[in-house]
N, CA, C and O of each residue as an XYZ file, in Angstrom:
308
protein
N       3.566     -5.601    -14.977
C       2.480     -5.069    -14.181
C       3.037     -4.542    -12.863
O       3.811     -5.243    -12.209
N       2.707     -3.455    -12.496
C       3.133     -2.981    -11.150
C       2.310     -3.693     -9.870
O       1.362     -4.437     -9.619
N       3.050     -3.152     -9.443
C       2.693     -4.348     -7.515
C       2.732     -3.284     -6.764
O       3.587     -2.398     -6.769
N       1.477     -3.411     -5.898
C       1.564     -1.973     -4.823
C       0.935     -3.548     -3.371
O       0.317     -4.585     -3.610
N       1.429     -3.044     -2.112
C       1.450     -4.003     -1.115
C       0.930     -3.118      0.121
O       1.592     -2.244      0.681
N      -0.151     -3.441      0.384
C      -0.432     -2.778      1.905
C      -0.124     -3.507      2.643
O      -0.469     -4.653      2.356
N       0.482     -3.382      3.664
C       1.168     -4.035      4.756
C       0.349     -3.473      6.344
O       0.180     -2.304      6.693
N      -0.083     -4.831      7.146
C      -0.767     -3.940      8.100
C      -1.946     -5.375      8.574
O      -2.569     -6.147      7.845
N      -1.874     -5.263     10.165
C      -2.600     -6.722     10.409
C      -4.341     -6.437     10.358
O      -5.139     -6.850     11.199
N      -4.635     -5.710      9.270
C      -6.174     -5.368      9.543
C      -6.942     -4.215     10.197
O      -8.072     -4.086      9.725
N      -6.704     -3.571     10.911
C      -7.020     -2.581     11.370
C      -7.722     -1.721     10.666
O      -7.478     -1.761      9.460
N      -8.659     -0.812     11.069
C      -9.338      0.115      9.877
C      -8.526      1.259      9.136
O      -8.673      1.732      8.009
N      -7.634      1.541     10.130
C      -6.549      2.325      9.014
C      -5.675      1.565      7.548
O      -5.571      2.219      6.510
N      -5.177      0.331      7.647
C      -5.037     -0.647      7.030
C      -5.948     -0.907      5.803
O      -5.742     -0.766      4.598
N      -6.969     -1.312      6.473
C      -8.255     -0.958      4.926
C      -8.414     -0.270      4.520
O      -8.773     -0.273      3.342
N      -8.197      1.162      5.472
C      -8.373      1.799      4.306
C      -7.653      2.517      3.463
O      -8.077      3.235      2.557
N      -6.439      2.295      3.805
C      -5.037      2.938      2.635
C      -5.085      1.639      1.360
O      -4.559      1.873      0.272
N      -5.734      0.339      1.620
C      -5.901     -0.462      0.919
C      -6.999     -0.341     -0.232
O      -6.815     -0.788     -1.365
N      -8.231      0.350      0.203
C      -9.236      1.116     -0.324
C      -8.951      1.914     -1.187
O      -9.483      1.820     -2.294
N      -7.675      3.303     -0.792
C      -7.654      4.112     -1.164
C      -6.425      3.656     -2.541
O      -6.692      4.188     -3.619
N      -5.334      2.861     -2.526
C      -4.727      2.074     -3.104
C      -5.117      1.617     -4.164
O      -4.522      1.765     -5.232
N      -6.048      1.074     -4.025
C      -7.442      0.495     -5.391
C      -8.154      1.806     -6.002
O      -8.316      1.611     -7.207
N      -8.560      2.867     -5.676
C      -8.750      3.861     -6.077
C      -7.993      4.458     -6.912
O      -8.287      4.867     -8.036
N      -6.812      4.522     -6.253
C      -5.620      5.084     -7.017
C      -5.456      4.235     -8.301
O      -5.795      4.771     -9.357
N      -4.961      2.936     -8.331
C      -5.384      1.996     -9.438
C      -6.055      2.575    -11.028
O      -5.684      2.640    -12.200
N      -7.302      2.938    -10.176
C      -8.191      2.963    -11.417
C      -7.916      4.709    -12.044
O      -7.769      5.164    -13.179
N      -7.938      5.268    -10.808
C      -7.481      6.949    -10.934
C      -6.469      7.131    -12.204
O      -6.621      7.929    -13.128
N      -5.200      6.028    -11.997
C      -4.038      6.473    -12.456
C      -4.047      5.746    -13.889
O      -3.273      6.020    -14.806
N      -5.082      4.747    -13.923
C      -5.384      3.865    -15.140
C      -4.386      2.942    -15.303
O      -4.679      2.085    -16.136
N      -3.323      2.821    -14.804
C      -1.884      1.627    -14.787
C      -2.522      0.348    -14.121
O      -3.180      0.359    -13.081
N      -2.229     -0.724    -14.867
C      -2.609     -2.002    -14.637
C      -1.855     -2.073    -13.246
O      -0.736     -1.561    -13.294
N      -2.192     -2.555    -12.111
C      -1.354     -2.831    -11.009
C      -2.114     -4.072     -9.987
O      -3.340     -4.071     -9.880
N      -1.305     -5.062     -9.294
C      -1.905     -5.945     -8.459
C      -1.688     -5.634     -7.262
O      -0.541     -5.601     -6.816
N      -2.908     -5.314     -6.432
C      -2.925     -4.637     -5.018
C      -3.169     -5.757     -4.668
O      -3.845     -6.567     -5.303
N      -2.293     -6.043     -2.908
C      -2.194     -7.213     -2.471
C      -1.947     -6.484     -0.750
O      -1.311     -5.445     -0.575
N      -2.325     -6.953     -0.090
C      -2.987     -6.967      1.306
C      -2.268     -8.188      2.232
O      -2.597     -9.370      2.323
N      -1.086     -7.406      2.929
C      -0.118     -8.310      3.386
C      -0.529     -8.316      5.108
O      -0.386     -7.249      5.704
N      -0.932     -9.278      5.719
C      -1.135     -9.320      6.971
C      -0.182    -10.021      8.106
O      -0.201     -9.570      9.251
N       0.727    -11.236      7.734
C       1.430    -11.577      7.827
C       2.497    -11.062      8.806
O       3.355    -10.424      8.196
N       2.758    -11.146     10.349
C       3.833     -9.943     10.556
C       5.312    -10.278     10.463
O       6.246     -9.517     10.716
N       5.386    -11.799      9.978
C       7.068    -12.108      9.315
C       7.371    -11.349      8.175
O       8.400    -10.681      8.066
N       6.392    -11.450      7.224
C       6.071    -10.707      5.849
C       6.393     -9.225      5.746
O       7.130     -8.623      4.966
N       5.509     -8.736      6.919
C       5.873     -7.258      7.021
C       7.213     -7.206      7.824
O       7.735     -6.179      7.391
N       8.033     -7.724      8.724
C       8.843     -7.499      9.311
C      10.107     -7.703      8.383
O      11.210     -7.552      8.907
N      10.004     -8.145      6.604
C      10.723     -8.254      6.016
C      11.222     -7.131      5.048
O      12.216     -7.281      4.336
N      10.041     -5.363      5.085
C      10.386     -4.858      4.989
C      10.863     -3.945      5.629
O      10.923     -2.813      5.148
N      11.273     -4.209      6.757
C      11.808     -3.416      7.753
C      10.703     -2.315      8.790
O      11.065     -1.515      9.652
N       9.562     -2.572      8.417
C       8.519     -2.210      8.854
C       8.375     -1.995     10.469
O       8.007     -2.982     11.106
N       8.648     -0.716     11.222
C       8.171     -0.999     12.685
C       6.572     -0.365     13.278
O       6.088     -0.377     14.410
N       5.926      0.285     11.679
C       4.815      0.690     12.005
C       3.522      0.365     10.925
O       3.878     -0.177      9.878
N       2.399      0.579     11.041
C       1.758      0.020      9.730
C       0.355      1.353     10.126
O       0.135      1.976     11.164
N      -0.169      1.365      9.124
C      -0.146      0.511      8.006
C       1.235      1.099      6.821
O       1.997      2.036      7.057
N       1.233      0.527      5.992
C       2.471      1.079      5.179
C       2.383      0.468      3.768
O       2.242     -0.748      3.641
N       2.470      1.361      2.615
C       2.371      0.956      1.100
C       3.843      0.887      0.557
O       4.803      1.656      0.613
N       3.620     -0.379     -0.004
C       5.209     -0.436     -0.671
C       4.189     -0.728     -2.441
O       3.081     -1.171     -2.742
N       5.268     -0.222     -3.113
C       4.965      0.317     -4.824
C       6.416     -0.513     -5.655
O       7.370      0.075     -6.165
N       6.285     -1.421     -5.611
C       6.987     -2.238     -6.682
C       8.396     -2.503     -5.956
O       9.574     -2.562     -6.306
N       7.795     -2.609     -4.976
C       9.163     -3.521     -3.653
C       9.547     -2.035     -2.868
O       9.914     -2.301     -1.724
N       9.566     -1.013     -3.049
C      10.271      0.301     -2.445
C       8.800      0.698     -1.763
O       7.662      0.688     -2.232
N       9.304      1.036     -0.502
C       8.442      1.388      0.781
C       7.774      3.166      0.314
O       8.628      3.993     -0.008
N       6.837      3.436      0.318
C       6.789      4.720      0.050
C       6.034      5.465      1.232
O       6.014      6.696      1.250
N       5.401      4.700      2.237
C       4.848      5.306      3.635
C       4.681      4.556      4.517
O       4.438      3.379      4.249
N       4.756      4.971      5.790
C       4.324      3.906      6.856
C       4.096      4.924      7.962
O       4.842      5.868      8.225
N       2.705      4.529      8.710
C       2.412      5.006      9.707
C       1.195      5.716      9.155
O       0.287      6.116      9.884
N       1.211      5.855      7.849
C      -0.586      7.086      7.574
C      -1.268      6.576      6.454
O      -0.637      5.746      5.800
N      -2.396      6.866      6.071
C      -3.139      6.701      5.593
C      -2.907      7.722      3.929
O      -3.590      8.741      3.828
N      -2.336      7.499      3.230
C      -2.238      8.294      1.984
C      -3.650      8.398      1.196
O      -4.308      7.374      1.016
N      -4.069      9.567      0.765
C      -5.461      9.662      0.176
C      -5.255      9.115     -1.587
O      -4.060      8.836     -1.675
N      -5.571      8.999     -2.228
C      -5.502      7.768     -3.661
C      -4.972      9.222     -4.741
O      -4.764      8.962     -5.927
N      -4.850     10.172     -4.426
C      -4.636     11.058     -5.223
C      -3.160     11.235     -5.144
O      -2.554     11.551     -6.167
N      -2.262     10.986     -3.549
C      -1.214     11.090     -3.778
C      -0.411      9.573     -3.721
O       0.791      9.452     -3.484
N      -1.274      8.552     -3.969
C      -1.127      7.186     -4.444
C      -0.537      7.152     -5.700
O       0.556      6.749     -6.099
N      -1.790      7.820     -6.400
C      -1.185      8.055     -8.170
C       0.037      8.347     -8.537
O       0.603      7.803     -9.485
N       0.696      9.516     -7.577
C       2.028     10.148     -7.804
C       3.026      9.093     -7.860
O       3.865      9.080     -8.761
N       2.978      8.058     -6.797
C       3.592      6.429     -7.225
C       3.704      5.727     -8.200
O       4.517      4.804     -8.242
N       2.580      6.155     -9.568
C       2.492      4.678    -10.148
C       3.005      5.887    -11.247
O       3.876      5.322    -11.908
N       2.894      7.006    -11.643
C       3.584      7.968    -12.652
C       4.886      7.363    -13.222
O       5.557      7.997    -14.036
């Protein structure tokens, strides 16, 4: 099963790449466990100096924006 990780202490940008994340999910039809990392040891373990930020099966694929669920999908391909 794929693992997609929003990283990010809450903020509304945060929710909503997390939102859009779950969208993507169903968009792309691939079983995946979206998980909502708030933690800032957690995030500081992927080298993270900005958030919010999606990591896709351990590899970082954005940080700092909000990706819309359409170019989420292009991840789980």
């Amino acid at each position: 099963m794929r693992e997609i990780k929003v990283l990010g202490p809450g903020c509304p940008k945060c929710e909503q790449l997390k939102k859009n994340a779950e969208q993507a999910v169903v968009l792309a039809g691939v079983p995946c466990n979206v998980e909502k990392i708030t933690d800032m040891l957690r995030i500081s373990e992927y080298g993270i100096m900005l958030t919010p930020a999606l990591v896709v099966d351990g590899e970082v694929k954005a940080v700092g924006k909000v990706l819309p669920p359409e170019q989420i999908v292009e991840f789980l391909k």
